[in-house]
C-alpha positions in Angstrom: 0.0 0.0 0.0 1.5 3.4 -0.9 1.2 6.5 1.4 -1.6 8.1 -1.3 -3.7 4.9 -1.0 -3.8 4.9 2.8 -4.5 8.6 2.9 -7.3 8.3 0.1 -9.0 5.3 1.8 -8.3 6.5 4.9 -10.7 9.5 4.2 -13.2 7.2 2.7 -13.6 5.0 5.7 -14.0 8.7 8.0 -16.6 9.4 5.5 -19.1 6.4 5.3 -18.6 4.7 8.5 -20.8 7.3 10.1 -22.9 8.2 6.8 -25.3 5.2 5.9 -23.6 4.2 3.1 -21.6 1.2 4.3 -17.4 2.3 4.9 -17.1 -1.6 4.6 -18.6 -2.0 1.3 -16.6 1.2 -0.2 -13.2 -0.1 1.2 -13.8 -3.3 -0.7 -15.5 -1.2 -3.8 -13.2 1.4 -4.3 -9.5 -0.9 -4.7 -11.5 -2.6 -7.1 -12.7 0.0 -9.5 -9.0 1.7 -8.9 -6.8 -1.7 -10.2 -5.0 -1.0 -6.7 -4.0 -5.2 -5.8 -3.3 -4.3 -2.1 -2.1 -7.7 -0.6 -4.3 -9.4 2.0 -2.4 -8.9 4.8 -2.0 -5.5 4.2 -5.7 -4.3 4.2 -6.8 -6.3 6.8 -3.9 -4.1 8.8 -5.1 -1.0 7.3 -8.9 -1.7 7.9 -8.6 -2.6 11.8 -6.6 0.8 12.0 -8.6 2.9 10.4 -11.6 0.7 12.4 -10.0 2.3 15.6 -9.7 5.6 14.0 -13.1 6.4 13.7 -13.9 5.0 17.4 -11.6 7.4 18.6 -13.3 9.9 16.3 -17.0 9.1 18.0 -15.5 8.2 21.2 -14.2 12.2 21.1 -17.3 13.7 19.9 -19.9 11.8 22.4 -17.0 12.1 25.1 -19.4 13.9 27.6 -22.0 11.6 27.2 -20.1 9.0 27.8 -18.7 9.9 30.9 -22.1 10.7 32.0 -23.4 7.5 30.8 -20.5 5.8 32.6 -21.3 7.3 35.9 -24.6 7.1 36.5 -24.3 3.1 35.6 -21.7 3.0 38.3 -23.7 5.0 41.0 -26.9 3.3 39.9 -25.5 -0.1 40.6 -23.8 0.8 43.7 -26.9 2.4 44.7 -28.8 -0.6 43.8 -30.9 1.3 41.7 -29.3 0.3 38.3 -32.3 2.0 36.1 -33.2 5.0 38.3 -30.8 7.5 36.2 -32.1 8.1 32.5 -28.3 8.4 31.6 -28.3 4.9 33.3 -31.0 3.6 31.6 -29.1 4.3 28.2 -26.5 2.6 29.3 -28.1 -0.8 29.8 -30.0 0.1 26.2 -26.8 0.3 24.7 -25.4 -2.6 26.3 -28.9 -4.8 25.0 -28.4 -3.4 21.5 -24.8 -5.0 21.4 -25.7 -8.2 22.1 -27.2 -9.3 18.6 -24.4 -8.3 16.5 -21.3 -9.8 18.8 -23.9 -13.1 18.5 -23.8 -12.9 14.6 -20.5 -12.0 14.7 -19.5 -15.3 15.7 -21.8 -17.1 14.3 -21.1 -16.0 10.8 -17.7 -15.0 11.1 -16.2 -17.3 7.5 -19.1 -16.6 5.8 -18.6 -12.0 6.0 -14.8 -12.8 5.4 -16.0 -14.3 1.9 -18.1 -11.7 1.5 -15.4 -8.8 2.0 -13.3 -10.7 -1.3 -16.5 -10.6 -3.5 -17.8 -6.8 -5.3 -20.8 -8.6 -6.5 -21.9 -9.4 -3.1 -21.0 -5.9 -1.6 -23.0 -4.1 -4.5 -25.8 -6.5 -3.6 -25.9 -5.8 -0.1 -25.7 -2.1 -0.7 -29.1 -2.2 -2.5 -30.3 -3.8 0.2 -29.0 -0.5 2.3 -31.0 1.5 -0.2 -33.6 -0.1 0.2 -33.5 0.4 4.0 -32.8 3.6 3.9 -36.2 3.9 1.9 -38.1 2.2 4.2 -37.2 4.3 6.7 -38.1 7.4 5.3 -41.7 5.6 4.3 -42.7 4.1 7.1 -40.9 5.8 10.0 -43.2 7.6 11.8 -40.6 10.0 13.4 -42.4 11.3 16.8 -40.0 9.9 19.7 -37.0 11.2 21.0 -34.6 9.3 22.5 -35.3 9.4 26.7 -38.3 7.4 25.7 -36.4 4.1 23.9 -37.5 1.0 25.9 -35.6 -2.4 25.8 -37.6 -3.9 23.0 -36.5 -0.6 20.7 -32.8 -1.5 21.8 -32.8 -5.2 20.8 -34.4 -4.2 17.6 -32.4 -1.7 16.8 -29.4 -4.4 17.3 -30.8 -6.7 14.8 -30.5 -3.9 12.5 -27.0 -4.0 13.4 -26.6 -7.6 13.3 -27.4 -7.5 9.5 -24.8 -5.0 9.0 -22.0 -7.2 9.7 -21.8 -7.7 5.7 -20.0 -5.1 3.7 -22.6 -3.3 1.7 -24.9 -3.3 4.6 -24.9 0.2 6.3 -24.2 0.1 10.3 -25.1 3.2 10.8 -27.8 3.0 7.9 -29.1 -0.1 9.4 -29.7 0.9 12.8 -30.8 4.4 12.0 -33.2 2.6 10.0 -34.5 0.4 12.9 -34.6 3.2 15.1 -36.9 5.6 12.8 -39.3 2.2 12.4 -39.7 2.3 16.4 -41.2 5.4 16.2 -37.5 7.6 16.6 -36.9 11.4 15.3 -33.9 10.9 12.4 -31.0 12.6 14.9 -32.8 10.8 17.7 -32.0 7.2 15.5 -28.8 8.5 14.9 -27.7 9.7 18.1 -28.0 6.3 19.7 -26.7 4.1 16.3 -23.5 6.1 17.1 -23.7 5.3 20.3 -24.2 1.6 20.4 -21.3 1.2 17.6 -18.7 1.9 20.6 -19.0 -1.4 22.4 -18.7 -3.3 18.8 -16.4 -1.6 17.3 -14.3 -1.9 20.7 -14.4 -5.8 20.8 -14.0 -5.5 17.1 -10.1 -3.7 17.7 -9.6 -5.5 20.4 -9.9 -9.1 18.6 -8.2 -7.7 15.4 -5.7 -5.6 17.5 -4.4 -9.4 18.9 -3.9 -10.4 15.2 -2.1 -7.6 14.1 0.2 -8.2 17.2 1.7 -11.8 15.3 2.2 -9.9 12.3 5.7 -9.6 11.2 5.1 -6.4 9.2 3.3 -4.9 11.5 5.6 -2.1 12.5 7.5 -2.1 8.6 4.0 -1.0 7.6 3.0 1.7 10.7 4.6 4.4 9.2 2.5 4.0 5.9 -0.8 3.7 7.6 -0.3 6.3 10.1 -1.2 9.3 7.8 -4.6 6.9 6.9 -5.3 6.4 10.3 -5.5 10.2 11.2 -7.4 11.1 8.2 -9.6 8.6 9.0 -10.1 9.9 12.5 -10.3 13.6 11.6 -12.7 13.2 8.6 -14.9 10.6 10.9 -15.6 13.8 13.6 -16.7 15.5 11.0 -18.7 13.4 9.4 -20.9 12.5 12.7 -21.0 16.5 13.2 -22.4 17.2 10.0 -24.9 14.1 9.7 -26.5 14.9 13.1 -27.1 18.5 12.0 -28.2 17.3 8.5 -31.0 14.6 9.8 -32.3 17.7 11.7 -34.2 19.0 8.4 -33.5 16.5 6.0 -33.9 12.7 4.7 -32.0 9.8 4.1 -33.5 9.7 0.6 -30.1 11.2 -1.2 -27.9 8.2 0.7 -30.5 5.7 -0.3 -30.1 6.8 -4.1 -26.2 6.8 -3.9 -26.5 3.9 -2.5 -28.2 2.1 -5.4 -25.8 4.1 -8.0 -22.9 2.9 -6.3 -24.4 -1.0 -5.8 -25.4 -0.8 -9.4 -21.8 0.3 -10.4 -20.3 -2.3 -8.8 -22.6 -5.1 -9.6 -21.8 -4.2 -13.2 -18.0 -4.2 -12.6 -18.2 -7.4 -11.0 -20.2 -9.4 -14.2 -19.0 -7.2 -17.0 -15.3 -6.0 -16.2 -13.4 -8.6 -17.3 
């Protein structure tokens, strides 16, 4: 991987992991359509880097709610009052929302690796995200705001994520998606899909951090990925910024037609380029 490559990508991944147009599916999409034969061992470095990046991105931006969150957790269990706090409360939520997509995780673990070496399947899996995307918009009703999410909301709105463990499939589309069907305003959906990616993407660099660990070209490579790993970060504090402000007065509709542009694209690269 050159330093231009890294920087390039690196941007790409601050862009869409927050916008709900899948970062997963463009950092497969995007070295195809560009010739650029990255080895394997190489991405998969890059990716769980830039991965941490953009945590540390939404980990900075929601920093005050986190702490908050953190606290009253900790006084509500040593109080034994674990739900009496509404920061508490969100908490737990978050925590309930994880557990579907660690399960999948696991559970389908070979299967997404296959799917991150095939562009058919990513532009497939994008039209699904356009077509989540669209449901949302049609059938979200849009009233709630986010002190009223229950556990039921929570554990839906982690299926959505769940399903997103595919490239192609939008996290942050999915679960905005799945918020807005429970009844939640757009920034409302949004707010909490960034914050219930923390835990996943956590366990997510701490699994792939162990990996990168036996890798003997680990620290040849560092000083390559570096530059892509603050872009990433920088462009992924942004990108939450502008979205929540965006979803204030405006739909999803424009990421759900990208979305099918870019999923037609590369379904057409995949059967007809040679």
């Amino acid at each position: 991987m050159t330093l231009f490559q890294s920087i390039l990508l690196g941007i790409i991944q601050g862009l869409t992991e927050f916008l709900p147009v899948s970062s997963s599916g463009h950092l497969v999409i995007i070295p195809h359509l560009l010739g650029w034969n990255i080895p394997a061992d190489e991405a998969f470095i890059f990716n769980v880097l830039v991965q941490v990046a953009t945590l540390a991105a939404v980990i900075a931006y929601f920093w005050k709610d986190l702490v908050a969150i953190v606290k009253a957790v900790i006084l509500g269990l040593v109080n034994g009052k674990p739900l009496a706090d509404p920061q508490a409360r969100l908490g737990w939520l978050i925590v309930a929302a994880t557990i579907p997509a660690g399960l999948a995780g696991l559970l389908v673990k070979d299967l997404v690796e296959q799917a991150f070496n095939s562009l058919l399947a990513t532009g497939i899996f994008l039209l699904v995200t356009a077509g989540l995307l669209t449901i949302a918009e049609r059938l979200g009703k849009r009233q709630r705001e986010l002190d009223s999410l229950k556990l039921g909301d929570s554990v839906w709105i982690g299926v959505a994520q769940a399903v997103a463990i595919f490239p192609g499939i939008s996290r942050s589309g999915a679960t905005i998606t799945g918020g807005m069907l429970r009844g939640l305003q757009r920034p409302a959906a949004a707010r909490f899909s960034f914050l219930m990616s923390i835990p996943i993407m956590l366990a997510a660099g701490l699994l792939a951090g162990l990996d990168l660990l036996d890798m003997p070209n680990f620290s040849r490579l560092l000083p390559v990925f570096i530059p892509g790993f603050a872009a990433a970060g920088f462009v992924g504090y942004l990108s939450i910024r502008w979205l929540l402000g965006y979803l204030t007065h405006r739909s999803l509709k424009v990421f759900a037609v990208y979305c099918l542009v870019i999923g037609l694209i590369s379904i057409g690269a995949s059967l007809f380029g040679g």
